[in-house]
Kinemage of the C-alpha trace (Angstrom):
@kinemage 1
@onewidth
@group {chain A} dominant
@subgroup {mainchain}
@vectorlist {calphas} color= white
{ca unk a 1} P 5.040 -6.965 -9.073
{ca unk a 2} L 4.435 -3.331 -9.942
{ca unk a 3} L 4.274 -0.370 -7.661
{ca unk a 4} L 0.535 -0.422 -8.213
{ca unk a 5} L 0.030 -3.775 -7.235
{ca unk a 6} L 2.539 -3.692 -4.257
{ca unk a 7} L 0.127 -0.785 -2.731
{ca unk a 8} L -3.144 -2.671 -3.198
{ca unk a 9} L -1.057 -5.794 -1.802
{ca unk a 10} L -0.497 -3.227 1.678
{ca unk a 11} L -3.908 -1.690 1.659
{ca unk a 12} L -5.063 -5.443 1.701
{ca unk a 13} L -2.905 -6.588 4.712
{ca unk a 14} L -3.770 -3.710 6.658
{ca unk a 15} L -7.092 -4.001 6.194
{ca unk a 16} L -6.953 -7.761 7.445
{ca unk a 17} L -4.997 -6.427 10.469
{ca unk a 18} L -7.997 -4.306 11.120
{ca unk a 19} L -10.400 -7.173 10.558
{ca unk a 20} L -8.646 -8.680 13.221
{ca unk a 21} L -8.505 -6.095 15.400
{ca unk a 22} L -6.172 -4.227 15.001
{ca unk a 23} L -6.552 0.031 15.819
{ca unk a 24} L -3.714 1.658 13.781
{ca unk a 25} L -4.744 4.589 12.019
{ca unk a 26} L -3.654 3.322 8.461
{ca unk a 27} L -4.971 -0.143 9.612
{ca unk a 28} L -8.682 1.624 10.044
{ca unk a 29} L -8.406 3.681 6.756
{ca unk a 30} L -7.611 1.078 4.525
{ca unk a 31} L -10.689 -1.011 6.126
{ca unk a 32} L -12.642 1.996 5.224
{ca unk a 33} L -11.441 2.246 1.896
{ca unk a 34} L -12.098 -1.463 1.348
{ca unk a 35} L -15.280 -2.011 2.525
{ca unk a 36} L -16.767 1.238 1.053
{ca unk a 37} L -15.263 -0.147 -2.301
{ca unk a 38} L -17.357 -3.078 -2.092
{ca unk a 39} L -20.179 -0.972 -1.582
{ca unk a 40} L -19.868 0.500 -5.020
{ca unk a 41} L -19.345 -2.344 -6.249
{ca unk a 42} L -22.254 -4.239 -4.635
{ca unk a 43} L -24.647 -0.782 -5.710
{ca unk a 44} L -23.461 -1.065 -9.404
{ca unk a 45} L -24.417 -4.775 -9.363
{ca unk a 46} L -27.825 -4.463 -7.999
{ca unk a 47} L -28.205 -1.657 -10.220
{ca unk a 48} L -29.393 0.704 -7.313
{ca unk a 49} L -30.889 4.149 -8.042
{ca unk a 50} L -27.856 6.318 -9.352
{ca unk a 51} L -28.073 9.024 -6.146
{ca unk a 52} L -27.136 5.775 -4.353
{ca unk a 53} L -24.537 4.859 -6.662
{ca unk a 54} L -22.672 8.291 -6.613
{ca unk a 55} L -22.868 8.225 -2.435
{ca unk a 56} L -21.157 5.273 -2.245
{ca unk a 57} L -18.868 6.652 -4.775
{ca unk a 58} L -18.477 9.760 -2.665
{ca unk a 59} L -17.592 7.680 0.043
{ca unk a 60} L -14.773 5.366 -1.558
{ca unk a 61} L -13.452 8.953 -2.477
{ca unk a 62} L -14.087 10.180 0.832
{ca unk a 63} L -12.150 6.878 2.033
{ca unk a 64} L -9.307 7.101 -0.071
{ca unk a 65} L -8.748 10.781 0.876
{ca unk a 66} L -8.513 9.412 4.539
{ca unk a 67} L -6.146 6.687 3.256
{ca unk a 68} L -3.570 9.565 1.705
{ca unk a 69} L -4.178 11.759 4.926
{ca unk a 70} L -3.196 9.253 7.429
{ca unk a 71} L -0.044 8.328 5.460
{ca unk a 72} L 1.030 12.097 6.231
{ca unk a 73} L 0.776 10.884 10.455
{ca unk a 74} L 4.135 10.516 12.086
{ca unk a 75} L 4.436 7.312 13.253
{ca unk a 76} L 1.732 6.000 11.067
{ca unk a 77} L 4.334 3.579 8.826
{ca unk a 78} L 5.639 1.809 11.691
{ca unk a 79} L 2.322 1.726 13.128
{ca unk a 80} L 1.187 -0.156 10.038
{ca unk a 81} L 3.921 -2.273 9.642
{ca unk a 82} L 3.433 -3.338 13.570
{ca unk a 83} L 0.148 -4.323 12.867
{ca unk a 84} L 0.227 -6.167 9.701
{ca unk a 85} L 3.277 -8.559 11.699
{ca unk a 86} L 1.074 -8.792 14.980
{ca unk a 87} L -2.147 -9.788 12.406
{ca unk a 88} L 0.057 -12.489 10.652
{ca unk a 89} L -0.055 -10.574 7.141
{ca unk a 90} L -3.687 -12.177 6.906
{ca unk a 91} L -5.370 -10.075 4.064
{ca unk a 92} L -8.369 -8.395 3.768
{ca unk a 93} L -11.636 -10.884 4.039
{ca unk a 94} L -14.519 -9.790 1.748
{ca unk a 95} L -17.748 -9.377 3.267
{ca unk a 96} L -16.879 -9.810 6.673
């Protein structure tokens, strides 16, 4: 597995952990950055007016931006790692 996949592997579990519940700051942003992904996507396939299309963009930017900030926490690793072992590394669940 490459370093790219290995990121969007973590980014997946702690977005699970947040599904479940889970309030780590890391946990949250890489909800954010998933679900706001799926909005572009979902825009793009219902081929919704392109002002539409570049706000969700502008959000999945906005998201990921969150994603690097939060990173930069102290305490924010172990944070993440607590939660993805307390969630049961359950990953992400589309559309929930």
């Amino acid at each position: 597995m490459d370093q790219q996949e290995e990121i969007m592997q973590m980014i997946n579990l702690l977005a699970g952990a947040a599904q479940a519940g889970a309030q780590g700051v890391l946990a949250r942003a890489a909800l954010n950055l998933m679900q706001a992904s799926e909005a572009v996507v979902k825009a793009r396939k219902l081929q919704m007016s392109d002002e539409f299309q570049q706000a969700a963009m502008d959000q999945l930017l906005a998201a990921r931006q969150a994603l690097f900030q939060a990173l930069e926490l102290p305490e924010a690793m172990s944070e993440a790692r607590q939660d993805v072992i307390d969630n049961g590394q359950q990953p992400y669940q589309s559309g929930q």
